[in-house]
N, C-alpha and C positions, 0 to 999 in steps of 0.2 A: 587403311584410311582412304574417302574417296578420294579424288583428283583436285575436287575444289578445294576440298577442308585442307589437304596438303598445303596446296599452293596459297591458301589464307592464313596458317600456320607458318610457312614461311615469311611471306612478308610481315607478319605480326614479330618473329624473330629479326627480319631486319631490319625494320621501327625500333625496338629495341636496341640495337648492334650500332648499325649507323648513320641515325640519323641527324647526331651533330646536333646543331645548336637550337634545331627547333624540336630535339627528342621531349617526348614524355617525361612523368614521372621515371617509370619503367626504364627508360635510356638512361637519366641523370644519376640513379642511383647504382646502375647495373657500370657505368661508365665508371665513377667515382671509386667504387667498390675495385675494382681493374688496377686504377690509379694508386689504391692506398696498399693492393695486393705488391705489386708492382714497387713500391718504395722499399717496405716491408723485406721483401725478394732481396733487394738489392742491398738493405742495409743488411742484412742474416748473412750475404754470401762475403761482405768485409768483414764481418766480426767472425764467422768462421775460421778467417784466416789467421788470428791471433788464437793459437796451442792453449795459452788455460782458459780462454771463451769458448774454446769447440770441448774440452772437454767438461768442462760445468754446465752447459748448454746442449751437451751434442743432440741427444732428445728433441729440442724443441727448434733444432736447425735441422733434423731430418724431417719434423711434421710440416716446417714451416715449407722445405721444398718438395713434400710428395702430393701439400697442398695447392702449392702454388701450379706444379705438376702438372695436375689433375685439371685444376681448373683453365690454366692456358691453351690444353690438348681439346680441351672440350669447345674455345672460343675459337680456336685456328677451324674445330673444323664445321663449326655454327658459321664462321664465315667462309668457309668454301660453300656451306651449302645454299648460301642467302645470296651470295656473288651474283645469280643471276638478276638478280634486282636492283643492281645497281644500274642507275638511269644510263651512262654509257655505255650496260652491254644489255640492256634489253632486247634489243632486235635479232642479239646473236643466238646459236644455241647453248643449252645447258654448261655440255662441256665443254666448249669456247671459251664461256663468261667464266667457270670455274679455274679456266686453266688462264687466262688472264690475272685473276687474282692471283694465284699460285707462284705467276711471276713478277709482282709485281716487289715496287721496295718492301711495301707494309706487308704484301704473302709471302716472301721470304725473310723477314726478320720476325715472325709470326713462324713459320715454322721452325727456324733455328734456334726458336727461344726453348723449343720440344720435343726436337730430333736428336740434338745430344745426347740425352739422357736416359732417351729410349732404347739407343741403341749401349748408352756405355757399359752395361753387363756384358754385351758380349764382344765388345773392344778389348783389345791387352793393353798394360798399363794401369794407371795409378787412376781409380775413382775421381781422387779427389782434385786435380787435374783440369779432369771431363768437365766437374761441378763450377772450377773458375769461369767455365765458358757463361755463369749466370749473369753475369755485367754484362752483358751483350742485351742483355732485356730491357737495359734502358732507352736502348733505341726504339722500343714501342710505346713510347712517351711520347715519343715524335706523331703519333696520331691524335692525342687529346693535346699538348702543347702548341700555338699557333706561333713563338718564335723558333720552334727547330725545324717546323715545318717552313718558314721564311729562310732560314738558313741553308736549308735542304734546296731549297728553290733558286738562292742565288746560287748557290754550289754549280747546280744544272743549268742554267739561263747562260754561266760563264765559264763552262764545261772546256770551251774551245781555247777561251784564253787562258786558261790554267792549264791546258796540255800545251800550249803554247812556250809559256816559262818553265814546263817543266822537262821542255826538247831545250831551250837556251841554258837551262841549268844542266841538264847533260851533256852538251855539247862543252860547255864552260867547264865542267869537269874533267873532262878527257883532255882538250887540252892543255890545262895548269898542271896537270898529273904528267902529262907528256913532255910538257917541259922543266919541272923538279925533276923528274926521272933523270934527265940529260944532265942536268948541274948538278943532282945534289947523289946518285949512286955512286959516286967514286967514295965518296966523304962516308954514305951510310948506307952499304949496299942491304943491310936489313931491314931497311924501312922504305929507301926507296930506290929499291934496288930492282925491280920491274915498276910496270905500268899499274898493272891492278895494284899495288899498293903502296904505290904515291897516290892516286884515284881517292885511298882513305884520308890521307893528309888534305888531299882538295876539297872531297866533303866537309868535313868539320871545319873547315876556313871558310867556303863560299856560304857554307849556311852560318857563318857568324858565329859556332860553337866552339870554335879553340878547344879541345880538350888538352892540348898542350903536351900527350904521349908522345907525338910529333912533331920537329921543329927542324925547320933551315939549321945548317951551320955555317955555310957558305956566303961570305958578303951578297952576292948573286943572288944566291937564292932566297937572301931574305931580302931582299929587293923585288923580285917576283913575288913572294908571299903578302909584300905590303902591298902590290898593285891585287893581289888575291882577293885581300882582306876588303879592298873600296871596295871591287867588284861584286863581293859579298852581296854586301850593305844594298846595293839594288837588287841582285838576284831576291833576295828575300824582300823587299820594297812592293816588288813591281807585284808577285800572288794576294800578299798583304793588301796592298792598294783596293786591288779588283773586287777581292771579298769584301772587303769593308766595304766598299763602296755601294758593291750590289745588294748587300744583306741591308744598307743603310735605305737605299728603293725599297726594298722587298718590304722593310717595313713601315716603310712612309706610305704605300700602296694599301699594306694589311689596318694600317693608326689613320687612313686618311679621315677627313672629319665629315662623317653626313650625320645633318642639319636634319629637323623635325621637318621645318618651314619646306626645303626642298624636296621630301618624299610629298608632303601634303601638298605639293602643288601640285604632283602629277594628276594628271585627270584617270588616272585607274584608279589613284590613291587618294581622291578626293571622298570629302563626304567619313571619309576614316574616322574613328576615335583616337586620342593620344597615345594610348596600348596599343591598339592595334595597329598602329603606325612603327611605334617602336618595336612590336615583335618583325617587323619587314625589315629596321633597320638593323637588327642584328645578322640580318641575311645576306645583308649588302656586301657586297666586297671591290675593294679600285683596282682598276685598271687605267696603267697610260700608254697611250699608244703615241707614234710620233709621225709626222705627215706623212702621208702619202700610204702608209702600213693600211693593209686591208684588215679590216674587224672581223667580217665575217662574207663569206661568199654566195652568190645566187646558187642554189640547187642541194645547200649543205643542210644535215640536217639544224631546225632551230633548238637550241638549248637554253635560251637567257635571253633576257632584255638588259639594254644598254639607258642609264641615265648620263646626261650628259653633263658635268660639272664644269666645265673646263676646255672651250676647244670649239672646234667645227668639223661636223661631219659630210659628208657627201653621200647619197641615197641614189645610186644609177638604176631609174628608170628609165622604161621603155620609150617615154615620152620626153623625156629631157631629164638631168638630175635634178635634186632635191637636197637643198643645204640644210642642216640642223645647225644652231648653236644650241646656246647655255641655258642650262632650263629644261629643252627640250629633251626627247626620247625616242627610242627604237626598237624593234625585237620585241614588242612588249605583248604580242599575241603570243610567242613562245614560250610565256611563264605561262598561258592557259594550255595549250594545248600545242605538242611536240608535231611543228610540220618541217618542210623545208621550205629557204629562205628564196624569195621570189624577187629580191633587189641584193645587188654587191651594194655592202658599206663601207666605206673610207674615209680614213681621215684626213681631214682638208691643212690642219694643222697640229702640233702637237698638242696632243686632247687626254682627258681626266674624266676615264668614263668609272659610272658606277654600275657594278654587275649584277644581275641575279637572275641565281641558275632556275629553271623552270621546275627539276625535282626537287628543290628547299621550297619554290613557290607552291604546287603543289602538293607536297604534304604540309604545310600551312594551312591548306584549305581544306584536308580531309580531318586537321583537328579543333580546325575553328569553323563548323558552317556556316556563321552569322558574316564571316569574313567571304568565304565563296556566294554566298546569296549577293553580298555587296556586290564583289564584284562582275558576277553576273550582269546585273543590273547593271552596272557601268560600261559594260561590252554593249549589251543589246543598245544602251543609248549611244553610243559612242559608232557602232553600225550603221543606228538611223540617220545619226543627223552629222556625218562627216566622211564615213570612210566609204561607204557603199554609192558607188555610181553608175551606168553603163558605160562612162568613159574611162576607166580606169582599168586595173587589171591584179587587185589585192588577189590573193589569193583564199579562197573562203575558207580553207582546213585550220588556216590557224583562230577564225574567229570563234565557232561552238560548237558543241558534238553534236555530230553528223543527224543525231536523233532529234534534237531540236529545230535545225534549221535542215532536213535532207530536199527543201527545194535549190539550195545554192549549192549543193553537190550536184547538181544537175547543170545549174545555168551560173559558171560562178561570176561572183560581181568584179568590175571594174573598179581602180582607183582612183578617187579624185584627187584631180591636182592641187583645187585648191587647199588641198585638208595636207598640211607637209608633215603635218607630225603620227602621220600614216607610220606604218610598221613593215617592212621589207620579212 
């Protein structure tokens, strides 16, 4: 096959694959299909597990899993192959972007939903074992589901504070285990008669689990066990706390409310039909920053534009900054076309911006042209009669492809000051 027809082949498979919420037909159904595979999977390898359902059944729990098999082997490796299209590793080579994927959470839970299985023939041990490993697949729900994916996020954002309590929860263990050892080995040297296993006594107390195999006998020591048991009670408080709290952002960020009125005011967004507003606002996604946090840097590359719901930003220019409030926008050349960013952004105070990535913009526009003609259109005027000056210093790559305008690859235009709702 030649070189083009490949490489058009591919991205046509990863249109297909992942392109999320602005996929096709083609995406929705192929997505879905994943989804019901995938439950399907998950409900056969429970019912397996009950003796006269695997035996009345076994037939249709071996098709179920040599189908399900077959078709996850084929989508792990449809996306190693497509990986290079994904807009963060475009620039890299082939097997960069591929071995990227490979490691990422979704390419490893993507392969381990297919590696078990492959190999279990020639494992020792018991098949059916190997087969329990299929509940692990429901972790690839985590890619079409938008709350495990917000869960997943707060998990990582509070990565630091959860190894934090879980060094206080070790430490706190060892030493309530080191002091029942002292008081209570004479009384019951086979329970806590070393350190490591008083250590079990202090687990199931500090985590509030009592399983009650274990208990003080000693006035002392159950003196100690009650100062155990408060301590418990925050040990477990304080992870509890952080996760809720974080997952409770994570989805007040992912539920935040954008308005019809606010996309249609943007001047790219203007002039839009009611649909074609609403397919942008499924694309949107919040972000809050908090002052002083930089958005995004001079020299990086651009990915998204920033709407600003909430906040004030700051635009450092060459010539002095440039404040944004509410209403206003940024970044907004980088949903056209992927340059780097020629102003640092910051927030002046804590801000509620709204995002959208340029590859979800993007393929937007390669499925709707009546939406890229618009916005064209809205570029070229928005060029003439605001952004382009000799006094300035926009950078021209992010405004049109180099074929349209190759005289400002040449001479590029200035920014005007007075135009603030310019794009860094």
């Amino acid at each position: 096959m030649p070189r083009h027809k490949r490489a058009a082949l591919r991205r046509q498979v990863y249109e297909v694959l992942e392109e999320g919420p602005i996929g096709g037909l083609a995406n929705r159904l192929v997505t879905r299909a994943l989804i019901v595979l995938l439950v399907v999977n998950l409900v056969a390898a429970i019912l397996e597990s009950v003796p006269s359902l695997e035996r009345q059944y076994a037939t249709l729990f071996v098709v179920i899993e040599l189908l399900s098999l077959a078709v996850f082997t084929v989508e792990y490796g449809l996306r190693l192959w497509v990986a290079p299209e994904h807009e963060r590793d475009r620039d890299l080579p082939d097997h960069r972007a591929r071995l990227n994927y490979a490691l990422s959470p979704a390419g490893l839970v993507d392969l381990f939903s297919v590696l078990p299985f492959w190999l279990a023939p020639f494992l020792p041990g018991d098949l059916r074992s190997i087969l329990v490993l299929r509940v692990f697949r429901f972790l690839k729900l985590a890619r079409y589901s938008p709350g495990m994916r917000s869960l997943l996020d707060a998990l990582y954002e509070e990565r630091r504070a959860l190894f934090g309590c879980m060094l206080i929860l070790f430490g706190a263990t060892i030493i309530v285990a080191s002091i029942m050892h002292l008081i209570e080995r004479e009384a019951q040297p086979d329970k806590f008669g070393t350190i490591p296993e008083a250590m079990w006594w202090a687990i199931v107390t500090l985590g509030t689990i009592g399983y009650g195999d274990v208990v003080p006998v000693t006035p002392l020591g159950r003196l100690v066990a009650s100062f155990a048991i408060f301590g418990g009670l925050i040990m477990v408080a304080l992870p509890v706390g952080i996760i809720a709290t974080a997952f409770a952002e994570a989805i007040h960020r992912r539920d935040f409310v954008v308005t019809w009125g606010m996309v249609a005011r943007v001047p790219l967004f203007a002039g839009l039909t009611a649909e074609e507003i609403a397919d942008i606002m499924r694309l949107l996604q919040a972000r809050t920053v908090e002052a002083g946090e930089v958005i995004a840097h001079r020299g990086e590359p651009a990915h998204s534009m920033y709407l600003i719901s909430e906040g004030e930003v700051e635009i450092a220019l060459d010539d002095g900054p440039v404040r944004l409030g509410k209403g206003h926008f940024c970044g907004e050349m980088a949903v056209l076309r992927r340059a780097r960013r020629s102003a640092t952004i910051k927030a002046v105070e804590r801000s509620h911006l709204l995002v959208l990535e340029a590859q979800d913009f993007r393929a937007l526009l390669q499925r709707q042209p009546q939406i890229a003609k618009r916005f064209n259109a809205v570029v070229r005027d928005r060029v003439g009669r605001e952004l382009v000056s000799v006094h300035g210093d926009l950078i021209t790559e992010e405004l049109e492809d180099e074929t349209e305008h190759p005289h400002e690859r040449k001479a590029p235009a200035r920014r005007n000051k007075k135009a603030p709702r310019d794009t860094p």
